[in-house]
N, C-alpha and C positions, 0 to 999 in steps of 0.2 A: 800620460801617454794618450795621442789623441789614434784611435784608428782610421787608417786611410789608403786607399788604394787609385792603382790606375787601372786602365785595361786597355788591350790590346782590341782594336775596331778592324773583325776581321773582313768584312765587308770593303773598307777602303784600306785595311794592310797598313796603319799607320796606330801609331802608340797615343792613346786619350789622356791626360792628368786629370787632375784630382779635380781643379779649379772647371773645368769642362764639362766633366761627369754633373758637377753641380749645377751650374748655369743651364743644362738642358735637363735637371729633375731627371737624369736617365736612370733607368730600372735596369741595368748592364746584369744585374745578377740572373733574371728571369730572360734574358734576349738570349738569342743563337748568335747575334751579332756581336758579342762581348765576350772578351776574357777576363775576369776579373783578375789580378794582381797585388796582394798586399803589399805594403810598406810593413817590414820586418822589425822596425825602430834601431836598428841602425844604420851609421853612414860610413863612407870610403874615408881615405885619406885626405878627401879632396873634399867632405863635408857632402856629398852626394848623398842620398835618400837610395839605401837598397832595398829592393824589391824582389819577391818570387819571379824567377824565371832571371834573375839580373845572371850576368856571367862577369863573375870576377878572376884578379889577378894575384897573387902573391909576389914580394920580392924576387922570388929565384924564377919568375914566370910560367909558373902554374896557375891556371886553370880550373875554374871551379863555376859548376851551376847551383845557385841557392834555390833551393826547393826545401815543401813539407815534407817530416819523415811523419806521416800517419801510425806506422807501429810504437814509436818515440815518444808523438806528440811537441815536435820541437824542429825549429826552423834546421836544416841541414844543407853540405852542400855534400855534392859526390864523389867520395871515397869508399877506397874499400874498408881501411881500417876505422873501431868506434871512433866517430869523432862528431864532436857540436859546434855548429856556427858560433861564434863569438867576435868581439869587433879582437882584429891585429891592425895595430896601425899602418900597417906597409899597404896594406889592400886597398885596390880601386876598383870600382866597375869599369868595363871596357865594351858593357855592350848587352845585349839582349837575347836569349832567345828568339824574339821572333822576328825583330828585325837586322838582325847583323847573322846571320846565315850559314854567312863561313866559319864566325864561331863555335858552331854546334858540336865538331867533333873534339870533345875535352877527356879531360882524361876520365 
């Protein structure tokens, strides 16, 4: 498992990759200008790379933000009932917190 991240370049409002971060030696962790974002080690239906902050879909079209549960210590996304991220094959990403907007009100 390699660790890897992206981030969010809030300065120009556009999503940074991994390959980016490296080619410019950036220190995104210590900037004001950077969001860092892990890669959670796993992928969508679709073989996509999800990410903290990713907004995904389920089959019946729900809704969900992956984020850290800090009390946990484990990747989660937002419900109310116990639950742990884990891959379901139906699910895709559809989009981002910080760039797709309109997704932000989920369940």
């Amino acid at each position: 498992m390699k660790l890897k991240f992206r981030a969010w370049d809030i300065k120009y409002k556009i999503m940074r990759n991994w390959d980016w971060l490296l080619n410019k030696q950036c220190t995104f962790f210590n900037s004001k200008y950077f969001i860092p974002l892990q890669y959670i080690c796993l992928k969508d239906k679709n073989k996509k790379e999800i990410y903290n902050g990713d907004i995904i879909e389920n089959q019946f079209g729900e809704r969900f933000l992956v984020k850290w549960d800090n009390k946990r210590a484990m990747w989660d996304i937002n419900r109310d009932e116990d639950f742990y991220l884990r891959f379901y094959p139906d699910w895709k990403i559809i989009g981002n917190k910080f760039e797709n907007l309109e997704l932000k009100k989920i369940k």
